[in-house]
C-alpha positions as CSV (number, residue, x, y, z in Angstrom):
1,X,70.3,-48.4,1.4
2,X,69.6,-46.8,4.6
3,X,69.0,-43.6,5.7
4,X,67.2,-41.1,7.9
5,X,63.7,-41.3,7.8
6,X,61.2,-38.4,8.2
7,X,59.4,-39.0,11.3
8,X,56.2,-38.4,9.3
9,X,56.4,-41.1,6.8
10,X,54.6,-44.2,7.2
11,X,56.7,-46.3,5.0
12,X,60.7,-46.9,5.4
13,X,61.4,-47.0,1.7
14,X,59.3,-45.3,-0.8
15,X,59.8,-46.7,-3.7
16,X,60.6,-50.3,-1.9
17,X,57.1,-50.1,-0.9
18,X,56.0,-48.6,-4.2
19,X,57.0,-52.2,-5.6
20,X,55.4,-53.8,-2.6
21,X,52.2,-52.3,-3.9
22,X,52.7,-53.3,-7.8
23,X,54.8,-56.3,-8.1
24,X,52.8,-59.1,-6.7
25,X,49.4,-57.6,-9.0
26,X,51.6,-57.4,-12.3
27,X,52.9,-59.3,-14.9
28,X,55.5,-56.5,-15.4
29,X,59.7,-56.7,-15.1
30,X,61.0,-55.2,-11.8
31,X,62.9,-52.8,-13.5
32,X,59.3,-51.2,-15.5
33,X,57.9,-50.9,-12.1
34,X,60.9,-49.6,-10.4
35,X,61.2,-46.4,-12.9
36,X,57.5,-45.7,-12.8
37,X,58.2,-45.3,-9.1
38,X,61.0,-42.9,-9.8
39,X,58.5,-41.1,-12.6
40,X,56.2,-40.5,-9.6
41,X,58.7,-39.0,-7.4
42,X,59.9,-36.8,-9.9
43,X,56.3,-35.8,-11.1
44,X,55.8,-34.5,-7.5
45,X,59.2,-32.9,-7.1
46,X,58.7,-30.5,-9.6
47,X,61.8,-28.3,-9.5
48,X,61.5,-28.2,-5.9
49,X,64.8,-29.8,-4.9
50,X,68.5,-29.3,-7.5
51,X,72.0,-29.9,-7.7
52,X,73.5,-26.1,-7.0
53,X,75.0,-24.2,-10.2
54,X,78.0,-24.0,-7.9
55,X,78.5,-27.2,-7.6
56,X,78.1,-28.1,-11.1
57,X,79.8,-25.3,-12.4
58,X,77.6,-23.6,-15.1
59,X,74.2,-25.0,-14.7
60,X,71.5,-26.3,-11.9
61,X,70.5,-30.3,-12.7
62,X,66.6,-30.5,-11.3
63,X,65.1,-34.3,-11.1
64,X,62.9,-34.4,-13.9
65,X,62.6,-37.5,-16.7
66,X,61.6,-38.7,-19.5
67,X,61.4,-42.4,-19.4
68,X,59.9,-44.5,-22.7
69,X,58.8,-48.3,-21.4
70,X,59.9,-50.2,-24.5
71,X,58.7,-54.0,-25.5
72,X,56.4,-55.6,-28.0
73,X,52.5,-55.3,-27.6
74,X,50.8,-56.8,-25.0
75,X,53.5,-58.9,-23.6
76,X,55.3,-56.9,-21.0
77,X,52.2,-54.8,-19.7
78,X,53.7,-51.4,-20.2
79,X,50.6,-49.9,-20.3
80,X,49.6,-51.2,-16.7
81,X,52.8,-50.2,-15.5
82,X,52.1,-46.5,-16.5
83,X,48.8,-46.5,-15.3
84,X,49.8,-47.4,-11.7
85,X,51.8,-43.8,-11.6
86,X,49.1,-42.6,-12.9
87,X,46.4,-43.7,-10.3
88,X,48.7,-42.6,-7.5
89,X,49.3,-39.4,-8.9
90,X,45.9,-38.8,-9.0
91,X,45.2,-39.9,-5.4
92,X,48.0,-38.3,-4.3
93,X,45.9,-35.1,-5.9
94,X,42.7,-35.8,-4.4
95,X,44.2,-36.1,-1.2
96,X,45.4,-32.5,-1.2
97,X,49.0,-33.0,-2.4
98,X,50.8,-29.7,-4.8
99,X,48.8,-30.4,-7.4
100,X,49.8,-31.9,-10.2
101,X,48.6,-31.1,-14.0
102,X,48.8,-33.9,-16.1
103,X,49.0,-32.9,-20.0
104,X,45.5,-34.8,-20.9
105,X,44.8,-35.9,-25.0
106,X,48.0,-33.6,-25.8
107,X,49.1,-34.8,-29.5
108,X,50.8,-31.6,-30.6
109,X,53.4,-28.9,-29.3
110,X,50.8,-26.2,-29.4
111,X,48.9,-27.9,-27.0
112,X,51.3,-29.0,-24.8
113,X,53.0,-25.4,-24.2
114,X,49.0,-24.2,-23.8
115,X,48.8,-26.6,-21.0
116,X,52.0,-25.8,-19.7
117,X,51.2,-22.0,-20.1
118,X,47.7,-22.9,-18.1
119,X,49.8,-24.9,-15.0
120,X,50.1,-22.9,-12.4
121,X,53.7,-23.5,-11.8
122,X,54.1,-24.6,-15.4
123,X,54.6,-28.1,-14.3
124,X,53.3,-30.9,-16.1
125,X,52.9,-34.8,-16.4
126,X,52.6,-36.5,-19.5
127,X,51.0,-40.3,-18.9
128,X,50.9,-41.8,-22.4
129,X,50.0,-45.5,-22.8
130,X,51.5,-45.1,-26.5
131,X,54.0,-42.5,-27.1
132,X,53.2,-42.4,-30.9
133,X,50.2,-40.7,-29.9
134,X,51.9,-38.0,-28.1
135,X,53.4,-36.2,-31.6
136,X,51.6,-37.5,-33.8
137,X,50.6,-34.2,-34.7
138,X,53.8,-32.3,-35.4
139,X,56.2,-34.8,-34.5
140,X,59.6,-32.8,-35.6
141,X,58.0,-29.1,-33.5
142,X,57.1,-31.7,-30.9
143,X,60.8,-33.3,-30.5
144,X,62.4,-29.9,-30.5
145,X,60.0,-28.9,-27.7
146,X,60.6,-31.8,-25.4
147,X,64.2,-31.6,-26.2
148,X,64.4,-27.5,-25.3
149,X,62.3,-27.9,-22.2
150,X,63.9,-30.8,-20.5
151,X,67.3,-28.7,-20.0
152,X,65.4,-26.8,-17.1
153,X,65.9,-23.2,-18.7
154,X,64.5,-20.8,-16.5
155,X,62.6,-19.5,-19.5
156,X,60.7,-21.2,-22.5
157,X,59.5,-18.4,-25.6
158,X,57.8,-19.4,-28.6
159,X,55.6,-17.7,-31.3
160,X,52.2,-18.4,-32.0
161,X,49.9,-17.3,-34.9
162,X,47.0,-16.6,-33.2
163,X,48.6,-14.6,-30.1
164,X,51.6,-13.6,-31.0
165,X,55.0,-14.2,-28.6
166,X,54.6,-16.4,-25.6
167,X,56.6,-17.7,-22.7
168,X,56.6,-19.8,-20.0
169,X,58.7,-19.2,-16.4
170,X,60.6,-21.8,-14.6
171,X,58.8,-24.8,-16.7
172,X,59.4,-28.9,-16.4
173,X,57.9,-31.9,-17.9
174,X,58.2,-35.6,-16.2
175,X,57.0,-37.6,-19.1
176,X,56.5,-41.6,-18.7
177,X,55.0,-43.9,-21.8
178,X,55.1,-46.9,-23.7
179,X,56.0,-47.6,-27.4
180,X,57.6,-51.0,-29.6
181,X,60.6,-51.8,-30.9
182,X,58.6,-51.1,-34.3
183,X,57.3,-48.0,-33.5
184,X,60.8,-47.1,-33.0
185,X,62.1,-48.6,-36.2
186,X,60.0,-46.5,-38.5
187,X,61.1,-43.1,-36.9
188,X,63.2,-41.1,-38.8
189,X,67.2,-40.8,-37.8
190,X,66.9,-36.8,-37.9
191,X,64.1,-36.2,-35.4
192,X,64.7,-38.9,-33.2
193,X,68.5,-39.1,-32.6
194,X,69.6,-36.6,-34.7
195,X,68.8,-33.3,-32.7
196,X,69.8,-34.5,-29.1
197,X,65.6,-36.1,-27.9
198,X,67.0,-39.6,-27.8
199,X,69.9,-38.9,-25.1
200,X,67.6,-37.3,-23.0
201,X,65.5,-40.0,-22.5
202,X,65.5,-43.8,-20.7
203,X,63.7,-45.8,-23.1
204,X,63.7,-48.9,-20.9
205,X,63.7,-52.3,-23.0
206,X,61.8,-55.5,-21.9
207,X,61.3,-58.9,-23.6
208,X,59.2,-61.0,-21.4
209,X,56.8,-60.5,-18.3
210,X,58.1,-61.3,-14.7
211,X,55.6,-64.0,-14.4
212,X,52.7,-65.0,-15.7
213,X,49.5,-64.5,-13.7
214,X,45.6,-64.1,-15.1
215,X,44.1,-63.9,-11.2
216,X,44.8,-61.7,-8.4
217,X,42.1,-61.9,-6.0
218,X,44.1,-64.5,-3.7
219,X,46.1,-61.0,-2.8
220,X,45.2,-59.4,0.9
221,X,43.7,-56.4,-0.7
222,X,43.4,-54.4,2.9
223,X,47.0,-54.7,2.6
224,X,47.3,-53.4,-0.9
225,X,45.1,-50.3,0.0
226,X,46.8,-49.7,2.9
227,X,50.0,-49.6,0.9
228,X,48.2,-46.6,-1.7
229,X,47.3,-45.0,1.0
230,X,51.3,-44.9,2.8
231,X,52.2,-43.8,-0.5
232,X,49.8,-41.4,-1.2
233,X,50.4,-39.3,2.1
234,X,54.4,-40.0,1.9
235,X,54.2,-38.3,-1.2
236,X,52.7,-35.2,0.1
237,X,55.5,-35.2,2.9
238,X,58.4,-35.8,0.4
239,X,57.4,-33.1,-1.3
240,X,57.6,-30.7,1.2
241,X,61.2,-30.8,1.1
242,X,62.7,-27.9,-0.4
243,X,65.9,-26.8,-1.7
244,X,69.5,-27.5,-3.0
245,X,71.1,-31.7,-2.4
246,X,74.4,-32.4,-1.3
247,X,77.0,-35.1,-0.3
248,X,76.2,-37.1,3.4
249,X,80.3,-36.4,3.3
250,X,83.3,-35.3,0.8
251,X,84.5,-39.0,0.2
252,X,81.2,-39.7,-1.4
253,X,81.6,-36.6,-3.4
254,X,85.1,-37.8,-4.6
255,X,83.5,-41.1,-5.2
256,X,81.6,-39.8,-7.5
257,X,84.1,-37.7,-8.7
258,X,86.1,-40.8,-9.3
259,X,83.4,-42.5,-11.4
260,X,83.2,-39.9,-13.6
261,X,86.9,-39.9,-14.8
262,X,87.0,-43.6,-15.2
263,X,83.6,-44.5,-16.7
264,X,83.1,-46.2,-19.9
265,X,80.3,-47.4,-21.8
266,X,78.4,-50.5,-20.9
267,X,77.8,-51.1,-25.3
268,X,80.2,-50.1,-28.0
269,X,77.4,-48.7,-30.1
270,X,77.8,-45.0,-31.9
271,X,73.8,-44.8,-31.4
272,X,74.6,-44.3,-27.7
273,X,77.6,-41.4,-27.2
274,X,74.6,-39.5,-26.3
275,X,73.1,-41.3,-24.1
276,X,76.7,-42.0,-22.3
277,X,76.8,-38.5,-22.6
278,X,74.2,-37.8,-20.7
279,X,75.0,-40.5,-17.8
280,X,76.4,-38.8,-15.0
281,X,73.8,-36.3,-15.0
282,X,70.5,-39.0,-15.3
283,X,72.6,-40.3,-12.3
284,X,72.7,-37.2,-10.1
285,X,68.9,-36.5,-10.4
286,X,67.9,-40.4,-9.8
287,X,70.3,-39.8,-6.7
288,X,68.6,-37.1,-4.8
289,X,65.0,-39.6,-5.8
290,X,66.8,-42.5,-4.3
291,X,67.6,-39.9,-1.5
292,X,64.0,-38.9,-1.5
293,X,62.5,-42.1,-1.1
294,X,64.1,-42.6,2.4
295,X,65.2,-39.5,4.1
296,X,64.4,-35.8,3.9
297,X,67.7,-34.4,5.0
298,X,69.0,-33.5,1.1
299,X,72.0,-35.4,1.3
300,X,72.9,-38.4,-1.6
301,X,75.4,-40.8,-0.3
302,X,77.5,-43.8,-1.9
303,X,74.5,-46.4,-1.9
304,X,72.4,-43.9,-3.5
305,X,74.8,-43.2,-6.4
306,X,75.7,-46.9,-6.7
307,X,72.1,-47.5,-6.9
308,X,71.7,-45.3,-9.7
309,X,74.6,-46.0,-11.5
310,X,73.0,-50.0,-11.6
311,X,70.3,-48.7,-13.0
312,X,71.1,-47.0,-15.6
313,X,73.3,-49.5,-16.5
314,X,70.8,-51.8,-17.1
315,X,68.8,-49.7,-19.4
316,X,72.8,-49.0,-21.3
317,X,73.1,-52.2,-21.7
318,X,69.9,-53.5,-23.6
319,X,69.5,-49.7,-25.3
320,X,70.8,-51.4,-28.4
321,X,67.6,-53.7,-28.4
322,X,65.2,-50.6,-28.1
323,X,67.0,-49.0,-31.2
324,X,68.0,-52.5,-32.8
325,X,65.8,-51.1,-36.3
326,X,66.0,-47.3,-35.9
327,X,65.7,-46.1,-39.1
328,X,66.2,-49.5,-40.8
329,X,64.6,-50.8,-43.6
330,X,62.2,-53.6,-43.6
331,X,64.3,-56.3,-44.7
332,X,67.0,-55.4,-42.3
333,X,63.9,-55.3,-39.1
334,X,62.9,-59.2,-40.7
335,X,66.6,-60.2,-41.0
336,X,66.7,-59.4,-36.6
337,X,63.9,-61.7,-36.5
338,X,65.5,-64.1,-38.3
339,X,68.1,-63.8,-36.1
340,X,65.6,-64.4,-32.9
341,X,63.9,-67.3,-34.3
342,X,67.1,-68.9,-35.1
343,X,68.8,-68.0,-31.0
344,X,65.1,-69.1,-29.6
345,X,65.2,-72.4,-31.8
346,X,69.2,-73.0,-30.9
347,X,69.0,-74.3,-34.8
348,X,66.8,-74.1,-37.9
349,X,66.8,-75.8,-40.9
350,X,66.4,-73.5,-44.3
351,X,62.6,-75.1,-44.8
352,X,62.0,-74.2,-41.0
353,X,63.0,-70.6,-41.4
354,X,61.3,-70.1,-44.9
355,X,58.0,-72.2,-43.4
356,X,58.2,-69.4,-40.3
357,X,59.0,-65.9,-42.9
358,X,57.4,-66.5,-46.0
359,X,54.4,-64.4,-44.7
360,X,57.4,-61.6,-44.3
361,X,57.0,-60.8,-48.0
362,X,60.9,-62.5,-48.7
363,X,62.0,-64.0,-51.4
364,X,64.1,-66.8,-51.4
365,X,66.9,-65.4,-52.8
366,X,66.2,-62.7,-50.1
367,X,66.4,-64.9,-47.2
368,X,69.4,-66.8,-48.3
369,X,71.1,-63.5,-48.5
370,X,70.1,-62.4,-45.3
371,X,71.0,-65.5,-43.6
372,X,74.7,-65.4,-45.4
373,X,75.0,-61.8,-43.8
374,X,74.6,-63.2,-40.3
375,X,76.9,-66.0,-40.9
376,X,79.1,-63.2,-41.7
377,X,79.0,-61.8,-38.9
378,X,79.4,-64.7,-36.7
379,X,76.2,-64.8,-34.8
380,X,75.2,-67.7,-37.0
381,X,77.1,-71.0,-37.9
382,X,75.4,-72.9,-41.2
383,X,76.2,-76.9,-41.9
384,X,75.2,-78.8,-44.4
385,X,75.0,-78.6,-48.2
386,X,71.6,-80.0,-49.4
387,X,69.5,-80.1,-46.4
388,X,71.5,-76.6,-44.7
389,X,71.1,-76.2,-41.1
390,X,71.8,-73.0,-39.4
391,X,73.2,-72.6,-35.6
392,X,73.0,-69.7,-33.5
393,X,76.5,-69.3,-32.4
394,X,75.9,-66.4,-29.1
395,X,78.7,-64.3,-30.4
């Protein structure tokens, strides 16, 4: 993209070199390790750097997020993938960075706004290899929390038995973690997209690893640690920029402009209005990190914004696979699978399919009705009357 470097950085590109340092050690998609890089940015910008009330015309935006890594168990490596931010984070702290509090073995609201409360800027980072974890506890208190502390109020209150009414000043949560497309399934409707948590965050959908590697060791590893270290002590120099972002010049803010009036979903899906609602700001804050990560002089150009704008799009566009079975029932979540086994085999025979889901707990009545449905719907062509064959159609 370009852009004015601080003369005290060692490394051009932040996050360019953050993937210099993970990609060729993981089996994890690009796009995983690219928004971990933007979770670490945003972890140490705190609310340190904004979009001006002004500008936006009742509120200030502040680059914090929430970002959900989203694939099926042990194939995509999400939990690596978190635990790179999480190693740099914590050099970055024992290196004498602005400290940063990470939430620990939080699993309920309580102890979240506790840790929050104990922060001394109420700033904190929330690493969780499995998001279930996370509310476990009191999942619908938990939902409402995150939701009510990720608009950047200047103020949080609650009420506690124990100690009466609390509140914490100025707070903000970066939150990364990994869950399944099952996980997700068995949520309920009301908590999850019902009361506004679901368009606030980027659950980020993967099917299949980047490569697949079991050894590393033919990696220069003097390189690799001299890459931490860059990133480590860039880190501490990024965040020593302070203050309100703005446009490198006014076409770039009509640009944007521009984009606003005209955008349009990526996915006609009712599951995402929020999420689209929610767009042009997700894009402003991953504008001033794409800003961050190469130049300390507050300003977001066109690159930056187009750069954003791609990736959200990407996450947009396979949202629909991350909430595929939100709220479904179980036949519906086997009838996808159906559907997968049929696209991944191009075509299936009925004794195929039964052979591959009769473990699924379906009957055959079951599974003929399920595999009429998607005939219905076009995404599947069936031939044949004794021996029936079924052909996934791409539609």
């Amino acid at each position: 993209m370009g852009g004015i470097v601080g003369r005290r950085r060692k490394l051009d590109n932040w996050l360019e070199s953050f993937l210099e340092w993970t990609m060729p050690r993981s089996e994890t998609p690009e796009s995983m390790l690219r928004w971990a890089g933007i979770f670490t940015l945003a972890t140490v910008m705190k609310r340190k750097v904004w979009w001006p009330e002004f500008l936006l015309g009742g509120y200030t935006l502040f680059p914090s997020f929430y970002i959900v890594l989203v694939g099926e168990p042990a194939v995509v490596r999400k939990s690596t993938t978190v635990g790179f931010s999480e190693r740099l984070l914590k050099a970055y702290n024992m290196d004498g960075g602005d400290p940063i509090t990470f939430s620990g073995d939080v699993t309920s609201h309580s102890k979240l706004l506790a840790a929050m409360a104990d922060s001394p800027d109420s700033s904190i980072a929330i690493v969780a290899s499995e998001f279930s974890s996370l509310i476990q506890t009191t999942p619908e208190a938990m939902y409402e929390t995150l939701t009510d502390i990720f608009d950047n109020k200047d103020k949080h209150d609650w009420s506690t038995w124990a100690h009466g009414d609390k509140s914490i000043t100025e707070p903000v949560i970066n939150l990364i973690a990994a869950s399944t497309p099952a996980w997700i399934a068995a949520q309920p409707p009301e908590y999850f997209v019902g009361g506004g948590f679901a368009s606030r965050v980027l659950f980020l959908y993967e099917e299949e690893p980047r490569q697949k590697e079991i050894f590393y060791d033919h990696l220069d590893q003097e390189k690799l640690k001299t890459l931490a270290k860059g990133l480590s002590d860039d880190l501490k120099v990024i965040a020593e920029v302070k203050g309100a972002f703005g446009f490198d010049d006014n076409d770039t803010k009509e640009y944007i402009r521009s984009w606003y009036k005209s955008a349009k979903p990526q996915i006609d899906d009712p599951r995402q209005k929020g999420y689209f609602g929610r767009k042009h700001a997700h894009a402003l804050k991953l504008s001033i990190l794409l800003s961050l990560a190469e130049r300390d002089d507050r300003k977001v150009t066109k690159e930056h914004f187009d750069e954003a704008i791609k990736m959200l799009d990407y996450i947009e566009i396979k949202l629909s696979k991350a909430f595929s079975s939100l709220g479904a029932n179980p036949f519906a979540i086997i009838m996808g699978e159906i559907l997968e086994y049929i696209k991944e085999k191009k075509k299936a025979s009925l004794r195929d399919i039964a052979g591959r889901f009769y473990k699924g707990g379906l009957t055959l009545e079951q599974l003929k009705s399920a595999l009429a449905f998607l005939c219905t719907t076009g995404k599947v062509k069936a031939s044949g009357i004794e021996d029936i064959t079924y052909k996934y159609t791409g539609e």
